[in-house]
C-alpha atoms as one frame of an Amber mdcrd trajectory, in Angstrom:
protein
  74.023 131.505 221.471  77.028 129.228 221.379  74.459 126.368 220.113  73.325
 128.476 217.560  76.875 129.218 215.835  77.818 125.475 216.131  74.753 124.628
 213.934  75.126 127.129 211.871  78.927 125.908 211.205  77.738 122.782 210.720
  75.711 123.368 208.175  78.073 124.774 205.406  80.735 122.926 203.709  84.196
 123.551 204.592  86.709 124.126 201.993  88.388 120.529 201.482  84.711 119.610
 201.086  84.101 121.657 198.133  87.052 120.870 196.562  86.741 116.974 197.161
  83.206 117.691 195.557  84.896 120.141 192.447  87.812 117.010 191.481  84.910
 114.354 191.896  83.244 116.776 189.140  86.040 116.995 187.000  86.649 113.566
 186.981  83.388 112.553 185.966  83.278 115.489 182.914  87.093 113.739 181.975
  85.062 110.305 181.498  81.680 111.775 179.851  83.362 114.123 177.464  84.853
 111.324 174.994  82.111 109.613 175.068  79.483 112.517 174.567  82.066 113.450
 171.589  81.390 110.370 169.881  78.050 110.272 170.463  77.688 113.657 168.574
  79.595 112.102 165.648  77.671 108.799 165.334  74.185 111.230 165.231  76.316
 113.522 162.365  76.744 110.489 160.435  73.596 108.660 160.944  71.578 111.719
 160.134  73.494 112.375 156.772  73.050 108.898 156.404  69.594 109.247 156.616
  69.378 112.516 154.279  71.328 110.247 151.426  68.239 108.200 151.809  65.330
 110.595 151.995  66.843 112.874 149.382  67.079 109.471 147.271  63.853 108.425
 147.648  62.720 111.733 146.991  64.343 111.715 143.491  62.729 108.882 142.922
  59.071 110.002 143.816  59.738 113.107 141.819  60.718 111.159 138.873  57.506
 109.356 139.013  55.330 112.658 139.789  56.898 113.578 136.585  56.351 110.708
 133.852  60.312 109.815 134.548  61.929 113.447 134.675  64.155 114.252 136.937
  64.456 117.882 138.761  65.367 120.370 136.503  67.729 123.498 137.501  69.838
 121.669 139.368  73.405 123.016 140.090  75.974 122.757 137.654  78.990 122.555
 139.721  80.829 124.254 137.162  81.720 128.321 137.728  81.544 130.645 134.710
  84.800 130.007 133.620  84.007 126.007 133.012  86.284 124.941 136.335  84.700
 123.117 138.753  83.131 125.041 141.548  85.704 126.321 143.861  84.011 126.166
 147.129  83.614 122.785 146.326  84.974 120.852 150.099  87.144 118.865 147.479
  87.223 119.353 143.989  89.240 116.138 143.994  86.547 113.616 142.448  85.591
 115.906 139.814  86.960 117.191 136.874  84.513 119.268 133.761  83.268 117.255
 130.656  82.061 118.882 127.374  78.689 117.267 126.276  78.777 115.514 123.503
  75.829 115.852 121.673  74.526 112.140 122.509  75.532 113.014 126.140  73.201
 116.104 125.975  70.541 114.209 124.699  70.710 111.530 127.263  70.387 114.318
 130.070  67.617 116.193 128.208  65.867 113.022 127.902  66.003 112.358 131.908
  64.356 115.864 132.425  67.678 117.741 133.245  67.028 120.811 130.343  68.753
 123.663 132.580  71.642 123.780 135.098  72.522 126.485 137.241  75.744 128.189
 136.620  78.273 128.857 139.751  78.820 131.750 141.591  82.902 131.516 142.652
  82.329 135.269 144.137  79.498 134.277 146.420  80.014 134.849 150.177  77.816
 132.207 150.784  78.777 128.691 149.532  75.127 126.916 149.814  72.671 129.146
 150.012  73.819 131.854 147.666  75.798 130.087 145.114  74.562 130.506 141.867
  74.531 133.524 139.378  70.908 132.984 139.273  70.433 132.421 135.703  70.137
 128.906 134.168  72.060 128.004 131.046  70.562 125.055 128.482  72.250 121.772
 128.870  73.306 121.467 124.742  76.084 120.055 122.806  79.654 122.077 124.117
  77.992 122.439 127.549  80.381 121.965 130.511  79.157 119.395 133.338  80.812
 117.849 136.148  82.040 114.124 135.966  83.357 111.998 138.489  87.101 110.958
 138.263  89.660 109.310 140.544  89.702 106.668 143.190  85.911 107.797 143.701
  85.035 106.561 140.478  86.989 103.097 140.304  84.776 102.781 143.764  81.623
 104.124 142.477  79.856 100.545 142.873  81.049 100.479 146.689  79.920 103.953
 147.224  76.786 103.862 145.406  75.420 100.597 146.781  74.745  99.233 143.176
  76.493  97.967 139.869  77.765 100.810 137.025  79.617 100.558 134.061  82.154
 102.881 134.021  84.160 101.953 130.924  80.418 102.876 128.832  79.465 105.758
 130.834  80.261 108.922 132.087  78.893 109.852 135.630  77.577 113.390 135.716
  76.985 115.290 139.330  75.144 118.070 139.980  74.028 119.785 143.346  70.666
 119.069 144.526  70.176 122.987 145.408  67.384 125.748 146.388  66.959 126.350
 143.129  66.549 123.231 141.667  62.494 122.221 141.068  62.397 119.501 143.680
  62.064 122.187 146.073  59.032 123.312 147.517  57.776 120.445 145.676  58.639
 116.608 146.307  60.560 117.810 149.579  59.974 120.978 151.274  63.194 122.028
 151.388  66.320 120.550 149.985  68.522 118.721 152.763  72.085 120.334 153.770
  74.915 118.333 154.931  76.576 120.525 157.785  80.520 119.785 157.880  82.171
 119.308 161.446  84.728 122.146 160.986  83.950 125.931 160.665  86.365 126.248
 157.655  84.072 123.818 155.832  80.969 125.451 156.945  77.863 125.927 154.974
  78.679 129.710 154.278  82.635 128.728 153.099  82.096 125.663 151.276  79.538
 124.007 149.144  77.469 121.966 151.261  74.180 120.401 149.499  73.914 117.013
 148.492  74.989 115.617 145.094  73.011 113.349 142.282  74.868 111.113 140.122
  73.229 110.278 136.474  74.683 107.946 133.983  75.307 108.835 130.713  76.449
 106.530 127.910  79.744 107.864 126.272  78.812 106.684 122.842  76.337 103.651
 121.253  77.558 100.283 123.231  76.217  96.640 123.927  75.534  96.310 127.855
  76.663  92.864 129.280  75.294  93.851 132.830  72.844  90.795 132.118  74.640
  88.485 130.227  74.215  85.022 131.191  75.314  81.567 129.277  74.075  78.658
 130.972  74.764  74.910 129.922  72.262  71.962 130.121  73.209  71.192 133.756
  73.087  74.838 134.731  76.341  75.955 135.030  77.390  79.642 134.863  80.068
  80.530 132.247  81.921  83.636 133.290  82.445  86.670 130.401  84.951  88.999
 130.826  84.877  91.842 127.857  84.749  95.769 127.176  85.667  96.151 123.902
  88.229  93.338 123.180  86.248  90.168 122.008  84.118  87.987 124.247  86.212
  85.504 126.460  84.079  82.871 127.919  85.310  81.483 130.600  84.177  77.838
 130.303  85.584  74.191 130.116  87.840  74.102 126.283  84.429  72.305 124.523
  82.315  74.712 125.811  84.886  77.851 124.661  84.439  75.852 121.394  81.038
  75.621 120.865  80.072  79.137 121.981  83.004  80.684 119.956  81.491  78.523
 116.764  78.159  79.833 117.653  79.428  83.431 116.972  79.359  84.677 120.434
  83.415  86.135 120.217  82.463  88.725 118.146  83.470  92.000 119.374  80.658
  93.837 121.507  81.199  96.882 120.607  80.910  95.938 116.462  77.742  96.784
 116.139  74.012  96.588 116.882  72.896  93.521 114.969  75.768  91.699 116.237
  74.770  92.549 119.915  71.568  91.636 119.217  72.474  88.138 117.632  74.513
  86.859 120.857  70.677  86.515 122.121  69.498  83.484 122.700  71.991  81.295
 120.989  71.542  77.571 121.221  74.968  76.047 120.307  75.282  72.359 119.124
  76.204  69.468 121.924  80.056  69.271 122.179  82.080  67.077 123.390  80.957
  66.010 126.692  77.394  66.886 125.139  76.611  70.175 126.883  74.187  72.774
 125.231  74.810  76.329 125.783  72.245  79.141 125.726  73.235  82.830 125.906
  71.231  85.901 127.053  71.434  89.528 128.387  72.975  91.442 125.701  71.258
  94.395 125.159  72.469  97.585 123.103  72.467 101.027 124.193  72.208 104.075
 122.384  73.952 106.693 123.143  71.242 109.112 123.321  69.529 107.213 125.889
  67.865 108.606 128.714  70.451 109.216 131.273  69.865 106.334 134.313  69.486
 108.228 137.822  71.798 106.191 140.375  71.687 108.080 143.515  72.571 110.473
 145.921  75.990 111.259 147.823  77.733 113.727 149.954  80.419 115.470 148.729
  83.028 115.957 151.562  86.444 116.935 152.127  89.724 114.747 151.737  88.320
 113.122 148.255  85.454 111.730 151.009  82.805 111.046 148.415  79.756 109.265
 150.015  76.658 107.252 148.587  74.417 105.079 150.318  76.544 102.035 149.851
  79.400 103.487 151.798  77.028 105.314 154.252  75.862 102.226 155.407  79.001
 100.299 155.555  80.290 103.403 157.959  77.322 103.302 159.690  77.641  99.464
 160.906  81.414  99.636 161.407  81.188 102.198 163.896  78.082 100.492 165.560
  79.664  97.570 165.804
C-alpha cells in the first residue's frame, strides 16, 4: 500500500513544476507574438498587393473582351449632393470635378456611359453603398479627381509615367455593381482595413481605377526625342511656355532656327511640324532630328492607368508603391 501512494505521487506534477512549465509558456508566447503580428501584416499587404494586380489585369482583359471598353456602372464616389463620398477612409486625395464636355466624351469613349451615385445614408460602406440607380456621365456631371501630394506622386504610385499638367485623373470604385462582376472576375476584390473603425461596413472599402482624361486639346511630349548625328540626347523641358532644348549653344541654335521653340500648346499643325525636323549642320557640324510630338484631342478616349487602394491617412496605393512596400519590408 505504501508503494502504491509513492508511485502514485510520483506521477503528478507538483506545483513549482507547473508553474516552471506556465512562465516557460509565457515566455515563449512574449517572443512568438511580435513576430506572428508581423507576419499577419506582411500577408495583409502582400495579398492587397496581389488584388492591385489581379483586379488590374482584370481591367485589362475586360477591356479587350470588350473592343477597348472599360466596365461600365462603376461607382461614382460622389454622394447626391456632388461631395465626395463620405465613408470614403480619406477623402483627402480627392476633391469633385464638373465634366467638361470634352472630358465626358473622353470617358464615354473608354466605355464608362453610367456611374453609380453614393449612398452617404447607407449602413453599409461596401456592400450597400449606392442609391442603386445609375446617372449618365454628360457634360455638368460630377466625378472624382485626384488632388494633393497623391497626385504630384501619381507616377511613383502608379508604377508608370502621367502627365498631370494635360490631364485630369478620374477615380471611381470598382464595385458590385459595376459590369466586371460576375463577368471578367467573379466577384469584385475588397480590401479589408486593419482597424474595426475602418471596416468594410463603416468605410468604403473596394478598390479604385484611375482613367486619364485630357483637360483640353494639347501636344504630348511623352515621346519626344532630338537626337544629333553622334547620338546624343537633347533634354526638353516645356508645358506650355516655349520649347527649351537643352543642348550645347549651336545646337539651341539650329533647332530654335528649325522652328522647334514654338509654343506646344499653339496649335495642331504646329505640333505636328516639330516632327521629323532635319536642321542644317551648325557649328561643330551636328545634325539634329526631332520626333515624338503627337497632339491630343481633348475628346480622346480616356487612357486606363490602373488600379489602387484607397486607404486612410491620405495612404493612396497603386502598384508602383505596392511593390516598393512590399520589398522594403522583405528586405
Amino acid at each position: 500500500m505504501k508503494n502504491y501512494n509513492k508511485i502514485a505521487r510520483q506521477a503528478g506534477m507538483t506545483l513549482i513544476e507547473l508553474t516552471v512549465v506556465l512562465l516557460v509558456l509565457i515566455g515563449l508566447a512574449g517572443l512568438l507574438i511580435p513576430y506572428v503580428s508581423g507576419f499577419v501584416g506582411k500577408t495583409h499587404d502582400s495579398t492587397g498587393s496581389s488584388n492591385i494586380q489581379a483586379l488590374n489585369n482584370a481591367m485589362i482583359r475586360f477591356s479587350v473582351e470588350n473592343y477597348d471598353a472599360y466596365p461600365d456602372k462603376m461607382d461614382s464616389l460622389i454622394q447626391e449632393d456632388d461631395a465626395v463620398y463620405s465613408k470614403m477612409m480619406s477623402q483627402m486625395y480627392l476633391e469633385p470635378h464638373t465634366l467638361l464636355a470634352n472630358e465626358a466624351t473622353s470617358l464615354k469613349g473608354a466605355g464608362i456611359n453610367n456611374l453609380m451615385v453614393m449612398d452617404e445614408t447607407t449602413d453599409n460602406a461596401t456592400f450597400g453603398n449606392t442609391t442603386g440607380t445609375p446617372l449618365a456621365v454628360t457634360t455638368g456631371k460630377v466625378v472624382a479627381i485626384l488632388k494633393g501630394t497623391v497626385l504630384t506622386n501619381l507616377a511613383n504610385i502608379m508604377g508608370k509615367p502621367v502627365d498631370t499638367v494635360h490631364n485630369h485623373y478620374v477615380a471611381v470604385g470598382v464595385g458590385d455593381e459595376s459590369t466586371i462582376a460576375g463577368k471578367t472576375v467573379a466577384d469584385v476584390p475588397v480590401h479589408f482595413a486593419g482597424r474595426a473603425d475602418m471596416a468594410a461596413n463603416v468605410k468604403y472599402n473596394h478598390f479604385i481605377a484611375v482613367f486619364e482624361t485630357p483637360k483640353a486639346d494639347f501636344c504630348d511630349l511623352t515621346a519626344f526625342n532630338a537626337l544629333n548625328d553622334l547620338g546624343s540626347n537633347a533634354i526638353i523641358e516645356s508645358t506650355d511656355a516655349p520649347v527649351a532644348v537643352q543642348v550645347d549653344a549651336d545646337a539651341a541654335t539650329a533647332l530654335a532656327a528649325a522652328g522647334t521653340s514654338v509654343a506646344i500648346d499653339a496649335g495642331k499643325l504646329a505640333c505636328s511640324n516639330l516632327n521629323g525636323v532635319d536642321t542644317a549642320g551648325d557649328a561643330d557640324g551636328e545634325i539634329w532630328t526631332t520626333a515624338g510630338y503627337t497632339w491630343v484631342d481633348g475628346g480622346s478616349d480616356a487612357k486606363f492607368v490602373g488600379t489602387a487602394m484607397a486607404m486612410m491617412m491620405n495612404n493612396f496605393e497603386g502598384m508602383g508603391g505596392a511593390l516598393s512596400n512590399y520589398y522594403n519590408k522583405v528586405n
